[in-house]
N, CA and C atoms as a LAMMPS dump frame, in Angstrom:
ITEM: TIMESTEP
0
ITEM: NUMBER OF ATOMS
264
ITEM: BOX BOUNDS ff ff ff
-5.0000000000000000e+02 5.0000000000000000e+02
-5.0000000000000000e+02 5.0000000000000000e+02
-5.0000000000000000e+02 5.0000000000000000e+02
ITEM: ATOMS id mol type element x y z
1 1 1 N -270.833 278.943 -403.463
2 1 2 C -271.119 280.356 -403.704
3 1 3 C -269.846 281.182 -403.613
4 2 1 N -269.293 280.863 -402.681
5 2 2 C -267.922 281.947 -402.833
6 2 3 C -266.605 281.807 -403.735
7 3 1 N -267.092 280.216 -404.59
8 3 2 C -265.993 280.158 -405.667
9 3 3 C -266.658 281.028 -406.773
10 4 1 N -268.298 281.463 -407.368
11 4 2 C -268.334 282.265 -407.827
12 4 3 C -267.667 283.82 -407.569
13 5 1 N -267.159 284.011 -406.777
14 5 2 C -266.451 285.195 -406.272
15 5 3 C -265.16 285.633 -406.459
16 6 1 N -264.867 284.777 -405.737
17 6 2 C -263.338 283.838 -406.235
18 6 3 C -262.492 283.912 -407.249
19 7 1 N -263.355 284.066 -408.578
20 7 2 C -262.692 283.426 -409.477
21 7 3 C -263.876 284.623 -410.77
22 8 1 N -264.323 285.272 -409.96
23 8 2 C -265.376 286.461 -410.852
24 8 3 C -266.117 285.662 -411.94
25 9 1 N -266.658 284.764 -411.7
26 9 2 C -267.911 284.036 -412.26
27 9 3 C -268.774 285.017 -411.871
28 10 1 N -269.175 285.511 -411.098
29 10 2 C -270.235 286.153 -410.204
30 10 3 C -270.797 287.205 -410.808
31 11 1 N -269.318 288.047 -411.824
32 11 2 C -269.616 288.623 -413.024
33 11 3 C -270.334 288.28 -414.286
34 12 1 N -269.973 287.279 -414.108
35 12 2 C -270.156 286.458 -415.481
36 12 3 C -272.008 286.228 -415.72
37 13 1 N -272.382 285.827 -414.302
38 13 2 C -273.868 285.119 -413.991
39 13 3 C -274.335 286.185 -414.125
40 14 1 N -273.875 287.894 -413.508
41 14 2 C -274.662 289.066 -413.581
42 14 3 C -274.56 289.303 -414.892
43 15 1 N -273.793 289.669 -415.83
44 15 2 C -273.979 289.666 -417.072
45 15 3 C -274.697 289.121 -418.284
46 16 1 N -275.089 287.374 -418.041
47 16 2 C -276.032 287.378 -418.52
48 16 3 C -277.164 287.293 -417.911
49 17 1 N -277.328 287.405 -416.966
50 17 2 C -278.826 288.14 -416.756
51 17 3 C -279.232 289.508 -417.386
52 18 1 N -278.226 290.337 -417.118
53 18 2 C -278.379 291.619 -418.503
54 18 3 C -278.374 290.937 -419.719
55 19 1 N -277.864 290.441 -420.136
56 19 2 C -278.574 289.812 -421.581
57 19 3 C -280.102 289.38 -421.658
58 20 1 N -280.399 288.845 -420.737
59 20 2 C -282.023 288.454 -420.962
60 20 3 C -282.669 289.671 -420.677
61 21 1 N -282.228 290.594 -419.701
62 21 2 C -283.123 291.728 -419.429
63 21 3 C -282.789 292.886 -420.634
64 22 1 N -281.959 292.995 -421.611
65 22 2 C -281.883 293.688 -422.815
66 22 3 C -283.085 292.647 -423.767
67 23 1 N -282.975 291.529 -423.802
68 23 2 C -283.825 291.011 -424.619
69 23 3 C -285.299 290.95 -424.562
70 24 1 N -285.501 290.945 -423.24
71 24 2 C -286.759 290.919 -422.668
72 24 3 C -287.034 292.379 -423.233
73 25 1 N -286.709 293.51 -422.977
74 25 2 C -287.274 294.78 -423.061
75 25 3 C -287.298 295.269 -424.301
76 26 1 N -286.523 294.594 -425.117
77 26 2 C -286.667 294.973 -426.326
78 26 3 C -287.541 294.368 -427.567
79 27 1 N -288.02 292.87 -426.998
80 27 2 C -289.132 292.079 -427.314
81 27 3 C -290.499 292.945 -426.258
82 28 1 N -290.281 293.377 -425.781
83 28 2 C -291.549 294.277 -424.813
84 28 3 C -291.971 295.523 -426.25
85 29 1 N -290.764 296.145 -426.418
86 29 2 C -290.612 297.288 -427.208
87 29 3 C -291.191 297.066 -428.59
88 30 1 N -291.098 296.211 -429.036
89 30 2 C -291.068 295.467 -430.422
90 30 3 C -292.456 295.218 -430.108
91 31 1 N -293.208 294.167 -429.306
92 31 2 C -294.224 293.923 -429.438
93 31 3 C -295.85 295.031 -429.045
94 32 1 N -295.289 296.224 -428.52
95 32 2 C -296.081 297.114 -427.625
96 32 3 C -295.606 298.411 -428.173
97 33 1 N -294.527 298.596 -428.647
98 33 2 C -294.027 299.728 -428.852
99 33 3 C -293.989 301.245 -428.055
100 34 1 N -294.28 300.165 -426.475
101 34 2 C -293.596 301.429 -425.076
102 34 3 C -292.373 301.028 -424.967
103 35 1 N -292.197 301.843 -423.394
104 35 2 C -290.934 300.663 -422.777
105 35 3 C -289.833 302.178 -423.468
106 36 1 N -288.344 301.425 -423.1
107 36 2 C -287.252 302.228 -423.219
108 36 3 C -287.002 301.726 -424.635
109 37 1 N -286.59 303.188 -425.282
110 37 2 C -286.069 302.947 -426.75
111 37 3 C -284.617 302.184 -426.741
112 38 1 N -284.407 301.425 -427.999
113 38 2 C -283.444 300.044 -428.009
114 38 3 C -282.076 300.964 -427.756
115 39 1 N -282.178 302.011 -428.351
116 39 2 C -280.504 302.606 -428.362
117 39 3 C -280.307 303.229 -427.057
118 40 1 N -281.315 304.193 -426.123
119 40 2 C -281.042 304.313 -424.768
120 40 3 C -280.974 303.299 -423.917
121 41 1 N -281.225 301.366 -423.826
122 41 2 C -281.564 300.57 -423.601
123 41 3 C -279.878 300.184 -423.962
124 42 1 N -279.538 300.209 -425.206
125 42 2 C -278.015 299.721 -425.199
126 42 3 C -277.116 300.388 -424.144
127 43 1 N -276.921 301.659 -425.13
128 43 2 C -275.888 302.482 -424.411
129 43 3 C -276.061 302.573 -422.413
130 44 1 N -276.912 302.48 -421.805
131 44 2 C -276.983 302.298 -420.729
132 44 3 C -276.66 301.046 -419.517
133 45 1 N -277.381 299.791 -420.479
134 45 2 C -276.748 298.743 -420.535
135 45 3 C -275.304 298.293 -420.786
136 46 1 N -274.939 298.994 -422.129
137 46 2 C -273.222 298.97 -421.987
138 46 3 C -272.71 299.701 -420.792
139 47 1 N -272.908 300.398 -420.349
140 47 2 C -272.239 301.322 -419.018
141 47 3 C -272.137 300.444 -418.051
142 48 1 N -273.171 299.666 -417.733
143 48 2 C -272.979 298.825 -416.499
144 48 3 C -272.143 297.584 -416.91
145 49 1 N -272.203 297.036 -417.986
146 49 2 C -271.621 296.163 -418.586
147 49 3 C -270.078 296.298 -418.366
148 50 1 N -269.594 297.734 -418.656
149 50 2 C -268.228 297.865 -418.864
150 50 3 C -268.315 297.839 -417.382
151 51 1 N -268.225 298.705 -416.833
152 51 2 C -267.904 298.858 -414.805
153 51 3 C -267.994 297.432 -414.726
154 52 1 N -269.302 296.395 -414.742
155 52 2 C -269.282 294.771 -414.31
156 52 3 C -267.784 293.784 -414.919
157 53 1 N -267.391 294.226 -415.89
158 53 2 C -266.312 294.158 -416.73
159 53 3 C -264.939 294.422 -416.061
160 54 1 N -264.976 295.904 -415.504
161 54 2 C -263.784 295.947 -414.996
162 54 3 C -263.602 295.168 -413.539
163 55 1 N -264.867 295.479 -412.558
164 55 2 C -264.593 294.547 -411.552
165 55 3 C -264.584 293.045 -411.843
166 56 1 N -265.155 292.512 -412.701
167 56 2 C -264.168 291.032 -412.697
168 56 3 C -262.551 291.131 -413.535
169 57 1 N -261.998 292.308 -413.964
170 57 2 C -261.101 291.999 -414.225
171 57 3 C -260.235 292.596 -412.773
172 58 1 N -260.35 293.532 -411.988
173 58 2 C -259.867 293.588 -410.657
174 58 3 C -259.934 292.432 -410.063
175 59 1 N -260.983 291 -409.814
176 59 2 C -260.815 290.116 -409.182
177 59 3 C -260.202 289.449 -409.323
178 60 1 N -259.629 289.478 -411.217
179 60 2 C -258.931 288.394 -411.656
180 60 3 C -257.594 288.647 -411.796
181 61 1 N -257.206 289.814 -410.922
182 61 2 C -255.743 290.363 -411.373
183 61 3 C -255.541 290.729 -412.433
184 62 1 N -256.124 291.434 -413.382
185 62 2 C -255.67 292.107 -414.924
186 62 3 C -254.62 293.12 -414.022
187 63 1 N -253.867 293.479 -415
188 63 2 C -253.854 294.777 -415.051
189 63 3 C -254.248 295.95 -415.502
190 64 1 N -253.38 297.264 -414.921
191 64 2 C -253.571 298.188 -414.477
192 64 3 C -254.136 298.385 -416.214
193 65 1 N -253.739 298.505 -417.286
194 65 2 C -254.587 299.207 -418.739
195 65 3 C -255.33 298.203 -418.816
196 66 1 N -255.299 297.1 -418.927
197 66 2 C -257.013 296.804 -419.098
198 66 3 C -257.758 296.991 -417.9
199 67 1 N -257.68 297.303 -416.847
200 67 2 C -258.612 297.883 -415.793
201 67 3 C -258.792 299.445 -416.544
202 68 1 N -258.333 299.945 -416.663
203 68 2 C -258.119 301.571 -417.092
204 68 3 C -259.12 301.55 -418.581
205 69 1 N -258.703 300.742 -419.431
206 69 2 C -259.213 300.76 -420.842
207 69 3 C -260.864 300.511 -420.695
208 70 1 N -260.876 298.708 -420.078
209 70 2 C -262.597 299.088 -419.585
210 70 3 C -263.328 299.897 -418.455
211 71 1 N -262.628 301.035 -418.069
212 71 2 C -263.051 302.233 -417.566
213 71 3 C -263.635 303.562 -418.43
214 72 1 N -262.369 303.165 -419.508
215 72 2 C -262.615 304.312 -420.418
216 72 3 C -264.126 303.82 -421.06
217 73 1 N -264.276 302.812 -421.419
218 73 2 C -265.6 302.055 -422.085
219 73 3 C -266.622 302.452 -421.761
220 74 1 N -266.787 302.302 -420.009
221 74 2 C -267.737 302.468 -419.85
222 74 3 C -267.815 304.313 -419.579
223 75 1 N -267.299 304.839 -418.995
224 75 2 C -266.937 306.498 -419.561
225 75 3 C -267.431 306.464 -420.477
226 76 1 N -267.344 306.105 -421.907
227 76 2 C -267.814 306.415 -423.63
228 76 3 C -269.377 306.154 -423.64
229 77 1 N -269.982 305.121 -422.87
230 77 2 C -270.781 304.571 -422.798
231 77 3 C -271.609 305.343 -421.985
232 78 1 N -271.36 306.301 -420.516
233 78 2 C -271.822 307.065 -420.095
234 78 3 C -272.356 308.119 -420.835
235 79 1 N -271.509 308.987 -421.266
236 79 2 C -271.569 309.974 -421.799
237 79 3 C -273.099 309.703 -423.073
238 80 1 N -271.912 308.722 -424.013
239 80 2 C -273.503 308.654 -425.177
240 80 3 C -275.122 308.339 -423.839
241 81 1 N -275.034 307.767 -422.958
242 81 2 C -276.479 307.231 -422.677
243 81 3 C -277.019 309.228 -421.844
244 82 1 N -275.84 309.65 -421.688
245 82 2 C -276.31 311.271 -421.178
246 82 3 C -276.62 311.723 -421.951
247 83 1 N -276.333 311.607 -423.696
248 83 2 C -276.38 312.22 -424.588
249 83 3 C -277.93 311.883 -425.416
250 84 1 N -278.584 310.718 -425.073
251 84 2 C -279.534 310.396 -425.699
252 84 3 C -280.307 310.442 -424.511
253 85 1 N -280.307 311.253 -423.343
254 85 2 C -281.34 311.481 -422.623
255 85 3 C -281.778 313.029 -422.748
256 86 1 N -280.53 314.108 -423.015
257 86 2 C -280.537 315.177 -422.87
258 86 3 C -281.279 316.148 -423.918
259 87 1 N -281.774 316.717 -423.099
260 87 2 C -283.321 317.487 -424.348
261 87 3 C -282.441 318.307 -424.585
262 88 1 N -283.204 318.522 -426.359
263 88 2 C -282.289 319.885 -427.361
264 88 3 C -282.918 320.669 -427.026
C-alpha cells in the first residue's frame, strides 16, 4: 500500500475509478434520463481530475510549470462547471 503512494499510483487507482463513476452516471442518464446532465458531469469531473493530476505530479517531482499548468486546468475547469450551474 504505501508503494502506491510512493510512486503516485494512488492517483492513478483514484482516477480510474472516476472513469467508471463518469460512465456509470451517464449510462444512468442515458437510460432514465435523470441524474446530472453529461456536460455538468464532465466539466466537474475534469476539476477534480486536474487537482488529482497535479498532486501526483507533486509526488512525482514535476516541476514547478507543469504543477502550475495543471492548476491552471483545473481553474478552467472550475470556472466552466460554475458557469453551467449559474442561473440566467
Amino acid at each position: 500500500m504505501q508503494a502506491l503512494f510512493a510512486d503516485g499510483r494512488i492517483v492513478d487507482l483514484i482516477l480510474a475509478l472516476m472513469v467508471l463513476e463518469a460512465m456509470a452516471l451517464a449510462i444512468y442518464r442515458r437510460r432514465t434520463g435523470r441524474g446530472v446532465g453529461i456536460r455538468s458531469l464532465l466539466v466537474n469531473l475534469g476539476a477534480g481530475a486536474a487537482l488529482l493530476l497535479t498532486l501526483r505530479a507533486v509526488m512525482t517531482g514535476a516541476g514547478l510549470a507543469v504543477v502550475a499548468a495543471l492548476l491552471l486546468l483545473a481553474l478552467v475547469f472550475h470556472v466552466a462547471d460554475i458557469a453551467t450551474r449559474w442561473d440566467k
